[in-house]
C-alpha positions as CSV (number, residue, x, y, z in Angstrom):
1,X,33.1,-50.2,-12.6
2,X,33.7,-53.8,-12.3
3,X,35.9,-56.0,-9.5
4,X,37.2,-59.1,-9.9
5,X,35.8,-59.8,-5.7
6,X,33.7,-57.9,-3.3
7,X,33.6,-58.2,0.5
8,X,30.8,-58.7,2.2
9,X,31.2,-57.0,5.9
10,X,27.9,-56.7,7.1
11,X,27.9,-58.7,10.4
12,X,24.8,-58.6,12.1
13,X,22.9,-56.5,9.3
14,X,23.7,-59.7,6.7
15,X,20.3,-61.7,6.9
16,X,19.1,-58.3,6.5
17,X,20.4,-58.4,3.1
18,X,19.3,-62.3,2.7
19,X,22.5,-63.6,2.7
20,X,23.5,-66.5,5.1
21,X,19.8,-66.0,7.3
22,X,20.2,-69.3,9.4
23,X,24.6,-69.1,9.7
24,X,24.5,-65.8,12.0
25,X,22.0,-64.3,14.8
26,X,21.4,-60.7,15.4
27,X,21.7,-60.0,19.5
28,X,21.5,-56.5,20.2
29,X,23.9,-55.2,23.3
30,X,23.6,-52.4,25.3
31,X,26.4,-49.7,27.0
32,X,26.6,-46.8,28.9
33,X,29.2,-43.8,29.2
34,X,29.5,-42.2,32.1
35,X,30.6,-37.9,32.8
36,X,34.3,-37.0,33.2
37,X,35.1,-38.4,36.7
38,X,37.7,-35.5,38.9
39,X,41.1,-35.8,39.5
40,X,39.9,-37.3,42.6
41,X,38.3,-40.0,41.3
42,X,40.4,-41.0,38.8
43,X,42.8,-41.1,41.6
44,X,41.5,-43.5,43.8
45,X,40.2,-45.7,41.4
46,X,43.8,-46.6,40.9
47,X,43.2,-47.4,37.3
48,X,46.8,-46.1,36.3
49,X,47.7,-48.2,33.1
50,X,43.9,-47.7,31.9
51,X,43.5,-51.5,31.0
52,X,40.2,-52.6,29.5
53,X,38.2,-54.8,32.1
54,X,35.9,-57.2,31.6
55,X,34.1,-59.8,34.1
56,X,34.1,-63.4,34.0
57,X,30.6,-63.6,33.6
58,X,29.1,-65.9,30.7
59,X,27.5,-62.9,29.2
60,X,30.7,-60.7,30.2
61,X,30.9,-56.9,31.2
62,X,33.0,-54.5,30.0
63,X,34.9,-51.1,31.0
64,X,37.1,-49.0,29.4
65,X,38.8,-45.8,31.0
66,X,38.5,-42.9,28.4
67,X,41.3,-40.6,27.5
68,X,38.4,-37.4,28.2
69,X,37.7,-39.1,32.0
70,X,35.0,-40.8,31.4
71,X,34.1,-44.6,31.4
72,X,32.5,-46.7,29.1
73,X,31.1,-50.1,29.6
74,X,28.0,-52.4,29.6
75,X,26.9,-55.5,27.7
76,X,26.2,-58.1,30.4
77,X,22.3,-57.8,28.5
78,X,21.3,-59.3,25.2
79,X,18.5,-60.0,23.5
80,X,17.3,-61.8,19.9
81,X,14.6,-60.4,18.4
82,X,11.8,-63.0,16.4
83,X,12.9,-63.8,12.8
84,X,16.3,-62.1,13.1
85,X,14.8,-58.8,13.0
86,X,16.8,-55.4,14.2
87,X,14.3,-53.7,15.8
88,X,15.5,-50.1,16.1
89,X,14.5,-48.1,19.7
90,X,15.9,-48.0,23.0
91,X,16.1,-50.3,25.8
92,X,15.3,-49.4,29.4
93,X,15.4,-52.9,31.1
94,X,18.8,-53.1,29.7
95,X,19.9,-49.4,30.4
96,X,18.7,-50.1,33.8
97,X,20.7,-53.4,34.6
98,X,24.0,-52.3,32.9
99,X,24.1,-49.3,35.1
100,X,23.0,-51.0,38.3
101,X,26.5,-53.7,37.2
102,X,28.2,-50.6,37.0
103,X,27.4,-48.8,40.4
104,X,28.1,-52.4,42.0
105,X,31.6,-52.6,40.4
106,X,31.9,-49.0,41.4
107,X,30.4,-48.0,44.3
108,X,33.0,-45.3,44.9
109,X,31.2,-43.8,41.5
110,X,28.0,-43.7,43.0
111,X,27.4,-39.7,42.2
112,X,28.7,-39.7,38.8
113,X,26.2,-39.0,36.4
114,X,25.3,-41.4,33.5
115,X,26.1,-39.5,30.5
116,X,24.9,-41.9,27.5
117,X,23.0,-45.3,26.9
118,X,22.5,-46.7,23.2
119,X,22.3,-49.9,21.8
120,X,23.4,-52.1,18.7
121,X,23.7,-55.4,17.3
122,X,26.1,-57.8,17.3
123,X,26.0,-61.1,15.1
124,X,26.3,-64.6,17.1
125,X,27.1,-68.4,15.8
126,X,25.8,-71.4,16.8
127,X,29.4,-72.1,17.4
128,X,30.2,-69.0,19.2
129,X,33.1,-68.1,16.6
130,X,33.9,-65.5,13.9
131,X,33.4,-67.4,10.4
132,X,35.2,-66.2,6.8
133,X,34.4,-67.6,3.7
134,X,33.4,-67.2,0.1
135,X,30.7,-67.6,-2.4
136,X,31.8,-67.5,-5.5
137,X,33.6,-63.8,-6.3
138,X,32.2,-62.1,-2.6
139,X,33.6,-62.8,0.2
140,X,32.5,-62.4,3.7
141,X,33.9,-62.5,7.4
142,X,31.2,-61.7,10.7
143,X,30.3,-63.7,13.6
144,X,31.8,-61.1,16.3
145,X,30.5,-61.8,19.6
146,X,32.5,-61.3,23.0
147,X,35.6,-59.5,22.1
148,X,34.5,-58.4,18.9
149,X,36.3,-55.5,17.9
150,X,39.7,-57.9,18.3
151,X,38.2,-60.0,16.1
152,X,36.9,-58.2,13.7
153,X,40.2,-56.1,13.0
154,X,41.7,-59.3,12.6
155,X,39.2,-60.5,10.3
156,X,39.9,-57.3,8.8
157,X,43.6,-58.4,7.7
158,X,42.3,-61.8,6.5
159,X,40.0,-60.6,4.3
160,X,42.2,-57.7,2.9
161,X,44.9,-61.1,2.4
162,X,42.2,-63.1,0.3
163,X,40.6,-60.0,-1.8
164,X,44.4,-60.3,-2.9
165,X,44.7,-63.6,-4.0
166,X,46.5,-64.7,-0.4
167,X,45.6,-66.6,2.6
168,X,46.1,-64.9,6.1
169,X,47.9,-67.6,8.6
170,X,45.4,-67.8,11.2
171,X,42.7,-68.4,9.1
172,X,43.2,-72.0,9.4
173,X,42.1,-71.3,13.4
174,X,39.0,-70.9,11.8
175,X,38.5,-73.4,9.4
176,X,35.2,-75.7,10.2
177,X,32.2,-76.9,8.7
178,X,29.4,-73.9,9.0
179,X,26.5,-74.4,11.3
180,X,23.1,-73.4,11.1
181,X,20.8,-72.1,13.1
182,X,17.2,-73.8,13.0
183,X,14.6,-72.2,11.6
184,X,11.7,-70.7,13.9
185,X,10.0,-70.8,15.8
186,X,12.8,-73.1,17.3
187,X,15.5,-70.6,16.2
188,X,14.0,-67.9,19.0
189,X,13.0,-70.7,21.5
190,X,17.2,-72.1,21.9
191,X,18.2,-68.1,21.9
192,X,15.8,-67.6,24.8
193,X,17.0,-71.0,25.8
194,X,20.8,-70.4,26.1
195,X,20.2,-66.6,27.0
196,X,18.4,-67.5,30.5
197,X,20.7,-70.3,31.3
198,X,23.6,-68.0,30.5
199,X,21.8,-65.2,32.9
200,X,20.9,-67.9,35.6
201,X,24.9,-68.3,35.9
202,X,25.4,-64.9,35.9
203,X,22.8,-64.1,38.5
204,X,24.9,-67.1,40.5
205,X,27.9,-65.3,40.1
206,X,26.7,-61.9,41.1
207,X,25.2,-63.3,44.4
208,X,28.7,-64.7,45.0
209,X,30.4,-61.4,44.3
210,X,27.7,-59.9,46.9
211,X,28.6,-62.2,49.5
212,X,32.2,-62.0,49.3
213,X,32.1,-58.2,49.7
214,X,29.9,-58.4,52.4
């Protein structure tokens, strides 16, 4: 069987593959899922139009109210791994702080069990954006970092349009000049770089959130 294109849509598992090794960063995330909160709960929570919340923190947190009464939520936590490797394993510093974000959001959760904690990787620019393009016959789309699964159903449709000839019209939004990463050791030095400036601020903002409440 023979195509006339092929799509790559590997995302953070492409430098896996040898393919684009210094254009995208692994960065592993972390979430949790909570047990079924009681009517009770779910009452005074007064999440009635079950919105999906996240923070304004550089490194943001998420929630997301579950049809099955449970809640969902984490990143705030990320970490690179030396030569864009995807280490496989669990977490627990991560586990530890995404849970400790979430009683602190909701302290009127305090005795509901934490049901879940896994991990998975996510694939990061140097420019912070989702990037398509082509090389030769395959084409490729990844680069989802922050509100990834928007983007990537979106760069869904515009690589669907260009496997058929066509050109999506926000594409053009995304039309640059691709950036590299450097190569390491310097690659894992500005990851560990950004990462604690970005969890400095965070830490800032936290402490903020702490004093306003108290």
């Amino acid at each position: 069987m023979t195509a006339d294109r092929a799509v790559l849509a590997t995302n953070a598992y492409t430098p896996a593959l040898g393919w684009k090794r210094r254009t995208v960063a692994p960065l592993r995330v972390s979430l949790f899922e909570t047990g079924p909160l009681s009517p009770s709960q779910l009452g005074a929570l007064g999440w009635h139009g079950r919105e999906g919340i996240y923070t304004a923190h550089e490194i943001l947190e998420s929630y997301r109210l579950t049809d099955h009464g449970t809640i969902i939520g984490g990143s705030k936590v990320v970490r690179y791994a030396w030569g864009n490797a995807l280490p496989e394993g669990y977490d627990p510093r991560a586990f530890r702080i995404i849970e400790v974000a979430f009683r602190e959001r909701f302290p009127a959760l305090a005795e509901v069990p934490i049901a879940a904690l896994w991990g998975g990787w996510i694939a990061l620019t140097l420019d912070f954006l989702p990037l398509i393009g082509a090389d030769g016959a395959v084409l490729y789309g990844f680069g989802y970092a922050g509100h990834g699964v928007a983007q990537a159903t979106l760069m869904g449709a515009m690589l669907a349009e260009r496997a058929q000839g066509r050109v999506h019209p926000c594409e053009a939004a995304l039309a640059r000049r691709e950036r590299a990463w450097p190569p390491e050791p310097f690659r894992w030095l500005g990851a560990k770089a950004i990462n604690g400036i970005l969890t400095l601020l965070d830490a800032r903002t936290d402490r903020q959130i702490r004093r306003a409440r108290a």
